[in-house]
C-alpha positions as CSV (number, residue, x, y, z in Angstrom):
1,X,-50.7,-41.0,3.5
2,X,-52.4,-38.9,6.0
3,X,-53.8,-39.5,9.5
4,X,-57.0,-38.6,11.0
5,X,-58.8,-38.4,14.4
6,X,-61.7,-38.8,16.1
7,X,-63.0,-38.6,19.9
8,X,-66.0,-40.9,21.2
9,X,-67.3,-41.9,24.7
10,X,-67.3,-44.8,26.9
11,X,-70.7,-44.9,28.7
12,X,-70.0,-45.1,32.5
13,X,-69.4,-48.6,34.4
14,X,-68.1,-50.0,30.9
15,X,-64.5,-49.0,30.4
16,X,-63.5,-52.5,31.3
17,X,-66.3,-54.4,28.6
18,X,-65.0,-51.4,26.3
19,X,-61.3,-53.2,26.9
20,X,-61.9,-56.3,26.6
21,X,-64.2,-56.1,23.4
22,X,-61.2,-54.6,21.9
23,X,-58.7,-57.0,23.3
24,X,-60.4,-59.6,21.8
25,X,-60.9,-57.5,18.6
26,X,-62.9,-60.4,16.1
27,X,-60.1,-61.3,13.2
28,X,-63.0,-60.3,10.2
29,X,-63.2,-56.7,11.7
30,X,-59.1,-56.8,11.8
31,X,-59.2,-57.5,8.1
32,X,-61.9,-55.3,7.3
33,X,-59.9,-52.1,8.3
34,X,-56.9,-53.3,6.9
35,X,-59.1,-54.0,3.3
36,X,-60.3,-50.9,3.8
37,X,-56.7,-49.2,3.6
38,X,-56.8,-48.4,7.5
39,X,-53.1,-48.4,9.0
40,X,-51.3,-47.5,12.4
41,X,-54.9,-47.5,14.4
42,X,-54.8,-46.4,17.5
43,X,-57.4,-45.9,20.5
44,X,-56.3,-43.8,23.8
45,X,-58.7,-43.5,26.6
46,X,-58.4,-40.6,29.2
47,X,-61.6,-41.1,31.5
48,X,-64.9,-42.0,29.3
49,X,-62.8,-40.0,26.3
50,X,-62.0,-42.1,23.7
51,X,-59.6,-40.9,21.4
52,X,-59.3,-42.9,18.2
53,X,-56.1,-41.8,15.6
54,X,-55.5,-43.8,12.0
55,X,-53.8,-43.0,8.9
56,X,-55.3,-43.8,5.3
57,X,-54.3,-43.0,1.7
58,X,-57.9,-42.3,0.5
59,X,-60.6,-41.2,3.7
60,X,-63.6,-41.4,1.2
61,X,-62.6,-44.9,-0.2
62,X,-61.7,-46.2,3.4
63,X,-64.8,-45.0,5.2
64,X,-67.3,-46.2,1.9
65,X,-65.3,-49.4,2.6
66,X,-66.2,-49.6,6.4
67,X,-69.7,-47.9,6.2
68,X,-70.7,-50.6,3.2
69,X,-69.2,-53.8,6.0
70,X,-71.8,-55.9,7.3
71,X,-69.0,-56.9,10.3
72,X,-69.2,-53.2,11.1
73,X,-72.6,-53.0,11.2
74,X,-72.2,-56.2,13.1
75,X,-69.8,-54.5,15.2
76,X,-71.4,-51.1,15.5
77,X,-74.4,-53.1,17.1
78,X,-71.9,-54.6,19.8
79,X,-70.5,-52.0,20.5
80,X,-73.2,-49.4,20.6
81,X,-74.8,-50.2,24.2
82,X,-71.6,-49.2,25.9
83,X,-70.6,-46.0,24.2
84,X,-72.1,-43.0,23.2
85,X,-71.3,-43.2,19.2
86,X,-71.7,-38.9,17.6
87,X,-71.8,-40.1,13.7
88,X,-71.4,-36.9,11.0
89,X,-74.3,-37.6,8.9
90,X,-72.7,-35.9,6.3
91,X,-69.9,-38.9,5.8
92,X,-71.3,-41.7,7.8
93,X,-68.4,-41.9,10.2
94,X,-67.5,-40.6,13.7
95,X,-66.7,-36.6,13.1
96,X,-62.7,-36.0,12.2
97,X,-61.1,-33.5,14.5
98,X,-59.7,-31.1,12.6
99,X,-55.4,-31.3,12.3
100,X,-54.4,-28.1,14.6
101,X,-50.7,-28.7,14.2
102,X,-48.0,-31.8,12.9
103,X,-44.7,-31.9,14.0
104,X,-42.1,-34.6,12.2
């Protein structure tokens, strides 16, 4: 298993929608992640920062799984007029932050 990162932003006047979208998370895109091998998923928000941490046992398999979703796509148009979404083109996906340091 091993747990990646990513940082996104909340446009400004929408940190509330942003909440609430996610509080009422739709079930298929709840079973989508978890089909696509997505565990302990976790969104933080410091200002319009979003700060999204998950932990996977195969990245390529899990974000071919989500990139090939029609709810995501589904979900990426909901979600894409309240935040400011930076996708590396290279794997389709919000860019990872690199690991600087893990403590057990």
């Amino acid at each position: 298993m091993s747990n990646y990162a990513w940082v996104l932003e909340v446009r400004p006047g929408y940190e509330e929608e942003y909440k609430k979208r996610h509080d009422e998370l739709w079930p298929e895109m709840k079973e989508m992640l978890s089909n696509a091998g997505i565990r302990n998923y976790n969104i933080f928000r410091h200002g319009l920062t979003l700060f999204g941490y998950f932990e996977t046992d195969d990245l390529q398999k899990s974000i071919k799984h989500i990139t090939e979703s029609e709810i995501n796509k589904k979900w990426g148009e909901y979600m894409s007029p309240i935040m400011k979404i930076d996708v590396d083109e290279n794997i389709g996906f919000p860019f990872l932050l690199p690991l600087m340091m893990h403590l057990d």
